[in-house]
C-alpha positions in Angstrom: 46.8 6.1 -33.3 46.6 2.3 -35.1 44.0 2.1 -38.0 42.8 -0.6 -35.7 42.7 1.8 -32.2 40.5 4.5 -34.9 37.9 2.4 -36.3 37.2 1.4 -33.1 36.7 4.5 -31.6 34.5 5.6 -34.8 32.0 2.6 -34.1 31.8 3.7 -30.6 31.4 7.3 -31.5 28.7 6.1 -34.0 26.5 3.8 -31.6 26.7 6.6 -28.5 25.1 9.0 -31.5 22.3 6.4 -32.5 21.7 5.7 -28.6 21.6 9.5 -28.4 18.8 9.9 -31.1 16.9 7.1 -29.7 16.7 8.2 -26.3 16.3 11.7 -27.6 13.2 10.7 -29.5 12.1 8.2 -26.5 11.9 11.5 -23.9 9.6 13.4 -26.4 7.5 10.9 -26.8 6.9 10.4 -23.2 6.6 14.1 -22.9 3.5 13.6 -24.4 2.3 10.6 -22.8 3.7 10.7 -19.8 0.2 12.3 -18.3 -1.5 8.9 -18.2 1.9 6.8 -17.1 0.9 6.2 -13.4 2.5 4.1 -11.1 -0.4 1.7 -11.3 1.1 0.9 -15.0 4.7 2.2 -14.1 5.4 1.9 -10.6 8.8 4.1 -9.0 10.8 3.0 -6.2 8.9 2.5 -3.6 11.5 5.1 -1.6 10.4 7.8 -4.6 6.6 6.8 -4.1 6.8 7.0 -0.5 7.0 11.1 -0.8 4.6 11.4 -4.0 1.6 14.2 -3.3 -0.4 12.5 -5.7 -0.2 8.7 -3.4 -3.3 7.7 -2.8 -2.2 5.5 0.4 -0.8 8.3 2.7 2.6 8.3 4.5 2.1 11.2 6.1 -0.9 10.8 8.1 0.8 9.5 11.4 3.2 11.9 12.1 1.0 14.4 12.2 -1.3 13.1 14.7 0.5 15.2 17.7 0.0 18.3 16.1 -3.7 17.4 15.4 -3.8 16.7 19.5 -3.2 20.0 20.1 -6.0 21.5 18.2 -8.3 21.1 20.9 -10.9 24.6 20.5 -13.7 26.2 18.5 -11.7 29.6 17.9 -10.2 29.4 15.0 -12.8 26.8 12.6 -12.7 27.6 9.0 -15.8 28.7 6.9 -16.6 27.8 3.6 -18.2 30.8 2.8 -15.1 33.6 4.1 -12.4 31.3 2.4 -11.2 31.9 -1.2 -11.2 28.7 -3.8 -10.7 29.8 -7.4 -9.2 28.1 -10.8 -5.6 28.7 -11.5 -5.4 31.5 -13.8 -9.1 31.5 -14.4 -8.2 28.4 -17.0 -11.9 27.6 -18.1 -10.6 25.8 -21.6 -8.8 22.4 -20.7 -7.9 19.3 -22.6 -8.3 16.0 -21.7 -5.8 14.9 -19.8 -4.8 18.6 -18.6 -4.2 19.0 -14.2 -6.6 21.7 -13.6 -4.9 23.5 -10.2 -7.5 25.4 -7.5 -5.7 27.8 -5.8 -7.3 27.8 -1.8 -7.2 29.9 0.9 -9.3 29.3 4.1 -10.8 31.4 6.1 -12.7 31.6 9.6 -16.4 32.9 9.7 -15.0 36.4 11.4 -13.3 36.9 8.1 -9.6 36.5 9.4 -7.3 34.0 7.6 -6.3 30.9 8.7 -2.5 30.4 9.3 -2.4 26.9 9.8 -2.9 23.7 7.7 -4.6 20.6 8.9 -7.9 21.2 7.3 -9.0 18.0 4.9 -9.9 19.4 1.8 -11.5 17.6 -1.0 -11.7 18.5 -4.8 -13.2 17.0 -7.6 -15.0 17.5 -11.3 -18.6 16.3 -11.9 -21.0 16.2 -14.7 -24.2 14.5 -13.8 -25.6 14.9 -17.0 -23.0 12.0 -18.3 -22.8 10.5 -15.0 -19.3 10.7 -14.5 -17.1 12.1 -12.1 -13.1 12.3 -10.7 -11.8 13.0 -7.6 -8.9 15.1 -7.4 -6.0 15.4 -4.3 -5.1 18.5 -2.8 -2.1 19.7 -1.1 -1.1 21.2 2.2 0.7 24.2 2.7 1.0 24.5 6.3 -0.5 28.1 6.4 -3.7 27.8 5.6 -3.2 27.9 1.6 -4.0 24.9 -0.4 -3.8 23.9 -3.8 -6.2 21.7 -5.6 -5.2 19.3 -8.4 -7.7 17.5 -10.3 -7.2 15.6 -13.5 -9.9 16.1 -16.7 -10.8 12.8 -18.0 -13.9 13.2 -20.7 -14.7 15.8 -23.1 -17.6 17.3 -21.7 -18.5 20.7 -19.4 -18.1 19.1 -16.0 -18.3 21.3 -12.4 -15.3 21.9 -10.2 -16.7 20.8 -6.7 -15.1 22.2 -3.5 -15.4 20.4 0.1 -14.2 20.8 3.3 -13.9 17.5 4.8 -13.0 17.7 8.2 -11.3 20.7 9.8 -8.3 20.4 11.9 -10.4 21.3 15.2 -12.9 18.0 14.8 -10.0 15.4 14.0 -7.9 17.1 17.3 -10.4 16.6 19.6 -12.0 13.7 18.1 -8.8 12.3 18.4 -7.9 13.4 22.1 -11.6 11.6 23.1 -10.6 8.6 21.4 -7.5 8.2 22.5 -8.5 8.9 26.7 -11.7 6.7 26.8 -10.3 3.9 23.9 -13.9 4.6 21.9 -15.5 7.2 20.5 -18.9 5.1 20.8 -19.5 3.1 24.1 -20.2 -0.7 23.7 -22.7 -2.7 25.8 -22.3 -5.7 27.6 -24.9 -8.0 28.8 -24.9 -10.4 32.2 -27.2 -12.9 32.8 -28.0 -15.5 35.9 -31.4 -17.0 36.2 -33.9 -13.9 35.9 -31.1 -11.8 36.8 -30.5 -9.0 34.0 -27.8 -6.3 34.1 -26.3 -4.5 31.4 -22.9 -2.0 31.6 -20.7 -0.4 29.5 -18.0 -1.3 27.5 -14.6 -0.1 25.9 -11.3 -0.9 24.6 -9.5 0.6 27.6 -10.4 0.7 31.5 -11.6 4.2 31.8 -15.3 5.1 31.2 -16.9 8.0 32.8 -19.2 7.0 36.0 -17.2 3.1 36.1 -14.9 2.2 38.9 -15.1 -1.5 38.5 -14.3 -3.4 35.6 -14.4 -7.0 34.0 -11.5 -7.7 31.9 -12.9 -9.9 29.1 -9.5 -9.5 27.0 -8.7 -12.9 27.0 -12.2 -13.8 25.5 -11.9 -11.1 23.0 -8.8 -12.9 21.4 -6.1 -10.4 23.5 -7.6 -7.7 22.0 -8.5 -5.5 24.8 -11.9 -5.3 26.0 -13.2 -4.0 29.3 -16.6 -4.0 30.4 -18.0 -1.9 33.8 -18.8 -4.5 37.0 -22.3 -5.4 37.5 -23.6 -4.8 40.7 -24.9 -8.3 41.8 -23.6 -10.4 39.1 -20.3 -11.4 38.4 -17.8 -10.7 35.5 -18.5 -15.0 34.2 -22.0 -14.3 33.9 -21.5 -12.2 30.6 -23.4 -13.4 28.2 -24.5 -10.9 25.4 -22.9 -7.8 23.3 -24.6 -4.7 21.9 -24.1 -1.0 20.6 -25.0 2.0 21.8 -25.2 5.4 21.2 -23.6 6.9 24.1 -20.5 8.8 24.1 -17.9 10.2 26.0 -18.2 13.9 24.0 -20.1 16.7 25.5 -23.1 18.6 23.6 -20.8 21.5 22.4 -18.2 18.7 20.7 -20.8 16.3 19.3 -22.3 20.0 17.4 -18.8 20.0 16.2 -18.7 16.7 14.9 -22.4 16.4 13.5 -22.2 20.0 11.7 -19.0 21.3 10.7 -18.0 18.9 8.1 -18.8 18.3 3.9 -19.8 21.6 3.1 -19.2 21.9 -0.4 -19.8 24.2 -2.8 -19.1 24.9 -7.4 -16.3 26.9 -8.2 -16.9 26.8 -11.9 -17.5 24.9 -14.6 -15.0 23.9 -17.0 -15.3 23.2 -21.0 -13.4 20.0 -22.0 -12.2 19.0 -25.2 -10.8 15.4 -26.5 -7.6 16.9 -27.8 -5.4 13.8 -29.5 -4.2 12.5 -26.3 -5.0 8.9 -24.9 -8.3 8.5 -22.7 -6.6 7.9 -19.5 -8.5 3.9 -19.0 -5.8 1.3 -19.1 -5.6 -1.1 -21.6 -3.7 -3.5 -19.2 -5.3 -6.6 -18.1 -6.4 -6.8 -14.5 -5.4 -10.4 -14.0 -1.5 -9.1 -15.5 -0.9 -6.4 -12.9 1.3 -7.6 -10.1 -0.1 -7.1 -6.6 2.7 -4.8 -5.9 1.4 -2.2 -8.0 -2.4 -1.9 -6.1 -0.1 -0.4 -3.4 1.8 2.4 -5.2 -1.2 3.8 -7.3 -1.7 7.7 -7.7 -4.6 10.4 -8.0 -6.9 9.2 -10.0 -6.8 5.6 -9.5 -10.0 5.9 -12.0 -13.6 8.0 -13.0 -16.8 7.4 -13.5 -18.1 8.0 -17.3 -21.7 6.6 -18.3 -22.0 5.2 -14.9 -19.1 2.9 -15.4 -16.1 2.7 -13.5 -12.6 3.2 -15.8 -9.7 2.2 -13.7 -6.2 3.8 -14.5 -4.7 0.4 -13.1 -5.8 -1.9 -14.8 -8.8 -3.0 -17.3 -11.7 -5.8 -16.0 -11.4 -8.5 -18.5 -13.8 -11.2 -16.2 -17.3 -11.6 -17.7 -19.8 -10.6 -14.8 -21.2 -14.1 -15.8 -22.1 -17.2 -14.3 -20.1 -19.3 -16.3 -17.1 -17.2 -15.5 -16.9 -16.8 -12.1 -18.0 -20.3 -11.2 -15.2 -21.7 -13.4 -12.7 -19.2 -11.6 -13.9 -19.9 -7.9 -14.0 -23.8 -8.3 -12.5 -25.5 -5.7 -11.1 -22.3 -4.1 -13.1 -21.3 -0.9 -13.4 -17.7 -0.7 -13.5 -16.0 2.8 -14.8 -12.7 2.9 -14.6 -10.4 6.3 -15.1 -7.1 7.1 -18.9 -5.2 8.0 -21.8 -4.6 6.1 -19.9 -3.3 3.1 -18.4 -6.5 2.4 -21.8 -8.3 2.7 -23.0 -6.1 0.2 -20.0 -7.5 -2.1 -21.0 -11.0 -0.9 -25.0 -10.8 -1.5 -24.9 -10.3 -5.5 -21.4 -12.5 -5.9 -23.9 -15.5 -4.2 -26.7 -14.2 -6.3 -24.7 -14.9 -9.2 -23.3 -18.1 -8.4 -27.1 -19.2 -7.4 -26.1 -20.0 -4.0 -28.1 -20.1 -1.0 -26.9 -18.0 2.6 -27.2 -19.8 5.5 -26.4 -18.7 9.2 -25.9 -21.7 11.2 -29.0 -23.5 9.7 -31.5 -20.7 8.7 -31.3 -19.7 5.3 -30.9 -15.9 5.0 -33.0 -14.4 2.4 -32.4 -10.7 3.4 -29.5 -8.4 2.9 -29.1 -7.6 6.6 -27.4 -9.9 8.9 -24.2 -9.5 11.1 -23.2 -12.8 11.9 -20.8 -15.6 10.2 -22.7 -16.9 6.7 -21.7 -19.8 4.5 -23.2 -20.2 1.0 -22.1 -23.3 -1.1 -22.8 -25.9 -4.4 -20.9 -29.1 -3.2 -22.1 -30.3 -6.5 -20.0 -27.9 -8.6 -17.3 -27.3 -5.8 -18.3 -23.6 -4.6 -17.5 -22.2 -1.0 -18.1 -19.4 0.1 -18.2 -17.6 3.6 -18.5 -13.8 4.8 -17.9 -12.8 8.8 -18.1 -9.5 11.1 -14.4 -8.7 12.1 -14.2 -8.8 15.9 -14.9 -6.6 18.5 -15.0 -3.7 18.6 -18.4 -4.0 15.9 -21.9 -2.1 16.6 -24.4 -4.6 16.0 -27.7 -5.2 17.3 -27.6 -7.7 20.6 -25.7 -10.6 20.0 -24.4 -13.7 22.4 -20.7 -12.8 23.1 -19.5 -15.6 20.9 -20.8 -15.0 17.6 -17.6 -12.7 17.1 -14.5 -14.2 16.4 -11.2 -13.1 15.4 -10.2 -12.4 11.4 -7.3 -14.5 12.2 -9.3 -17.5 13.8 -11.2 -17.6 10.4 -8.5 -17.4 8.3 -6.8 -20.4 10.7 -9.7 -22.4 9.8 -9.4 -22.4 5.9 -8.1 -25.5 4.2 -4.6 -26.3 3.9 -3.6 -26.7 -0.1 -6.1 -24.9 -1.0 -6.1 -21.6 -3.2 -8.3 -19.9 -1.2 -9.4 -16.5 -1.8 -9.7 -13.9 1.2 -10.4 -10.5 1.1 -10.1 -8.6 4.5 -11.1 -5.2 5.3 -11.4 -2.7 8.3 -13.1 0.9 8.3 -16.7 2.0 10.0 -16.6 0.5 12.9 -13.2 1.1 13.4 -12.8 4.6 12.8 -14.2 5.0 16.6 -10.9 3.5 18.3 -7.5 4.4 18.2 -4.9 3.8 15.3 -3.1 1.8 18.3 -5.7 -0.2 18.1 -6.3 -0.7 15.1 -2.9 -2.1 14.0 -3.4 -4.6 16.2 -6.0 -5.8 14.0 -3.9 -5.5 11.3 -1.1 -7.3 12.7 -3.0 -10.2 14.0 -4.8 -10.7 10.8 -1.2 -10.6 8.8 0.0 -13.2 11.0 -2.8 -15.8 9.9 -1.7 -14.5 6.2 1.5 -15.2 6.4 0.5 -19.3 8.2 -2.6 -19.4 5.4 0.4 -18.6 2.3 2.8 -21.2 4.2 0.2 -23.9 4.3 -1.5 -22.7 0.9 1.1 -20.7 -1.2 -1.5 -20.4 -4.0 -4.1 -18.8 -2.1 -5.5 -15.2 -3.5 -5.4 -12.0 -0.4 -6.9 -9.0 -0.9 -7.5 -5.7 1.1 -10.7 -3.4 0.9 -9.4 0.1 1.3 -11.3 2.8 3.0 -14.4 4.5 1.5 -16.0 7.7 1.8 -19.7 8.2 3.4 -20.6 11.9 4.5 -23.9 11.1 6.3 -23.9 13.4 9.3 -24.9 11.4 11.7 -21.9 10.1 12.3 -18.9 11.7 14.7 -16.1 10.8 12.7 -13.4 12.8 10.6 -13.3 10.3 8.2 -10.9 11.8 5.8 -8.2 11.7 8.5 -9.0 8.7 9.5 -8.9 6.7 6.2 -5.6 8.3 5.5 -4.1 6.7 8.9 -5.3 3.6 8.6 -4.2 3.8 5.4 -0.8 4.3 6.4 -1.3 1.4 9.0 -2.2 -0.7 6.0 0.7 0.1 3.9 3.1 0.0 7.0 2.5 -3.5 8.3 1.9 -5.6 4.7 4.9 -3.5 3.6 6.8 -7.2 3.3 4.1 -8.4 2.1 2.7 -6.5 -1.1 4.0 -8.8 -3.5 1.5 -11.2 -2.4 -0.9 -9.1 -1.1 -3.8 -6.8 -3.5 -4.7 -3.4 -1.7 -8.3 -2.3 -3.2 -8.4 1.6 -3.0 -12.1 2.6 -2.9 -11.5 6.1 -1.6 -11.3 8.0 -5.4 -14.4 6.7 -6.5 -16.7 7.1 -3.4 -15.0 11.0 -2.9 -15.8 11.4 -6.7 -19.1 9.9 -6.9 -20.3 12.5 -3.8 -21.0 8.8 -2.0 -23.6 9.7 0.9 -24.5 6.5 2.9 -22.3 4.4 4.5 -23.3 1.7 1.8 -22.6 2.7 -1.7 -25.3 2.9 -4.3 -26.5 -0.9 -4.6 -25.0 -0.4 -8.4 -21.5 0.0 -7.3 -20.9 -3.1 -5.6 -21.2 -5.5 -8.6 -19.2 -2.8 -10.7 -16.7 -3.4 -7.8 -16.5 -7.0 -7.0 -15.7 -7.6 -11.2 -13.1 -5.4 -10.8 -11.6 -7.1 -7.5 -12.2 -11.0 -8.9 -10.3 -9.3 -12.3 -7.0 -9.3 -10.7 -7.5 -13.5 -9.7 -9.8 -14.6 -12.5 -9.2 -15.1 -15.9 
């Protein structure tokens, strides 16, 4: 070999040996760290991320849906007091950091065990004392075993809380009743002539017990479908008004079912934390840094609670709940805000701030309660600002047939070069259709995105996820049912996530033991900072 050929094998020998050492000492040191690296910070391939446990937007959900249709009995519901939950190993000294694993096995109330997955579990560590809390994710074994995984994030003695969400037996035939009658929940429609007054019922599909006639108001529901019963001596063009009700298609036995055998919960120890000399878990990363694409491939825990405050893993609020700030950041961008009450509750303190008065149509609103399109705005310092009910299907209190229009209609009214800021989102009223229908929605509502970004590339969009309410007056198995729309979510802005923010709101509510189907008046602030972070400087 040529002295040439020698030394230049020696230099290669010599750098693969220094890029040996360096990776070497790289792969420790994420050993150690790797613990808080979530995909929020370091996202995988979306193809890797699509089969992660720990997701919090599910891609599972849907394909289980036929095997949920076939749970359609009482036999075999689990009980929270017959089923087994304990720590792994008894582990009662953790770390911060550290996965703490709950080993579960469910039950029925005659003692035997359950064979079959399905169930919607929740797990999660609370210590009121320091109000804080994380909500942890659990896995399905397909037999009726479970494991727990929730991660401890303060030093501290916290609880290890147990639920059962929904069993398998309420989303089956919650699901079978949704998907034969097209609502859970019954709709009202109102026909007027002169001082002729009828009222019938209404759903998303023509079949509704005790109605052989219908009106098909489709077309005036913006082709989403809508059917109404016949009125006996009016005709279909005389409706004129739209209202809730409380009638369903379920019988006494189901609506038990529904009202009672969900969200028991119950301690299955209590833990003793310690700081260790790891990282705290809260990112250091700049809200308003953190690409869009990231929102949608975040893991368990997106975040906790600790002192009350909310300490994302994705990404850190660096806006000023000011003013100053967010008038300087929403200049000349009209915001469009759409959704239900939960939005409004975002809407009500971010118009507070800006000193802006509400009005629908000309009255001023000066309540928190309305369910009808708002505008707030300072023409003097260039602030606009409007919130609206997403259409039909939406439980409101009577209201004339046109004061619901399409999300996409909206969205086609905003302002061409304009960056406009719109944040969309679709849960409680929802949740009492189908997920067929519900991606319609979806899809009609991406369709406006995409012509809103052609006509105003610089325009903001975000999505409020699903979040979680266990009052009990309400039917629905809302753990399933978050995850599938979820998955309907993910599915359909799949092309467009680069562009597109996905707020998940699930972790905190689950974690926070969130009761009402509006959060604690002190989250929605802590929230709409952190949602304005990602487009505000």
């Amino acid at each position: 070999m040529s002295v040439h050929k020698s030394v230049y094998f020696r230099r290669i020998l010599i750098c693969v040996a220094v890029t040996t050492v360096i990776w070497i000492f790289f792969l420790l040191y994420l050993k150690d760290t790797e613990k808080w690296l979530t995909p929020a910070v370091f996202p995988c391939p979306k193809e890797e991320y699509d089969f992660d446990e720990r997701r919090t937007l599910s891609m599972k959900a849907l394909e289980r849906l036929d095997t949920y249709m076939n749970f359609t009995d009482f036999i075999s519901l689990v009980n929270i007091t017959t089923s087994m939950v304990s720590i792994r190993n008894n582990k009662s000294d953790v770390i911060i950091g550290d996965d703490i694993k709950v080993d579960i096995v469910l039950y029925n109330g005659r003692g035997e065990r359950s064979t079959q997955g399905g169930d919607m579990l929740r797990v999660w560590l609370r210590e009121p004392s320091l109000n804080a809390s994380v909500s942890g994710y659990v896995v399905d074994h397909d037999d009726g075993s479970y494991t727990g995984i929730v991660k401890a994030m303060w030093a501290g003695s916290p609880e290890l809380m147990f639920s059962i969400g929904n069993t398998k037996e309420h989303v089956g035939i919650y699901m079978n009743l949704a998907h034969k009658y097209g609502l859970i929940t019954f709709l009202k429609a109102g026909f007027e002539k002169q001082t002729v007054r009828e009222s019938t019922l209404c759903s998303v599909v023509p079949n509704i017990p005790n109605v052989t006639e219908y009106c098909n108001f489709t077309s005036q529901n913006y082709n989403f479908s809508f059917f109404c019963g016949k009125p006996n001596t009016l005709g279909c063009a005389d409706w004129i008004w739209y209202e809730r009700t409380s009638t369903h298609p379920s019988n006494a036995k189901q609506d038990y079912l529904f009202l009672n055998n969900k969200y028991f919960k119950k301690r299955v120890g209590k833990l003793i934390v310690l700081a260790g000399s790891g990282a705290t878990g809260e990112s250091n990363v700049s809200c308003n840094d953190v690409s869009s694409a990231i929102t949608w491939q975040t893991t368990n825990p997106t975040g906790y609670f600790y002192k009350g405050n909310w300490r994302s893993m994705i990404c850190k609020p660096t806006l000023s709940w000011k003013y100053e700030s967010y008038a300087k950041c929403l200049k000349n961008r009209p915001v469009l805000m759409t959704g239900d009450s939960t939005t409004r509750n975002w809407y009500s303190p971010l118009t507070a701030l800006l000193r802006l008065r509400v009005f629908v149509g000309l009255h001023e609103v000066k309540d928190k309660a309305w369910q009808k399109f708002a505008e707030a705005r300072n023409i003097k310092e260039s602030l606009l600002m409007y919130w609206t009910p997403h259409e039909i299907p939406f439980y409101s209190y009577q209201q004339n047939k046109h004061n619901f229009r399409s999300v996409a209609s909206r969205i086609d009214d905003l302002p061409e070069n304009k960056s406009a800021i719109v944040i969309l989102h679709w849960f409680g009223h929802m949740t009492r259709t189908t997920p067929q229908h519900f991606r319609k929605h979806i899809t009609s509502a991406k369709d406006a995105i995409v012509r809103l970004l052609r006509r105003s590339p610089h325009s903001s969009i975000l999505i409020k996820g699903p979040h979680s309410y266990t009052y009990r007056i309400f039917l629905e198995p809302f753990d399933y049912i978050s995850r599938i729309y979820g998955q309907i979510l993910y599915e359909e802005f799949r092309d467009l996530q680069d562009k597109v923010y996905y707020i998940d709101q699930w972790d905190a509510t689950v974690g926070n033991e969130n009761i009402d189907i509006h959060p604690n008046v002190s989250f929605n602030p802590l929230m709409v900072n952190f949602v304005f972070s990602f487009i505000c400087r």
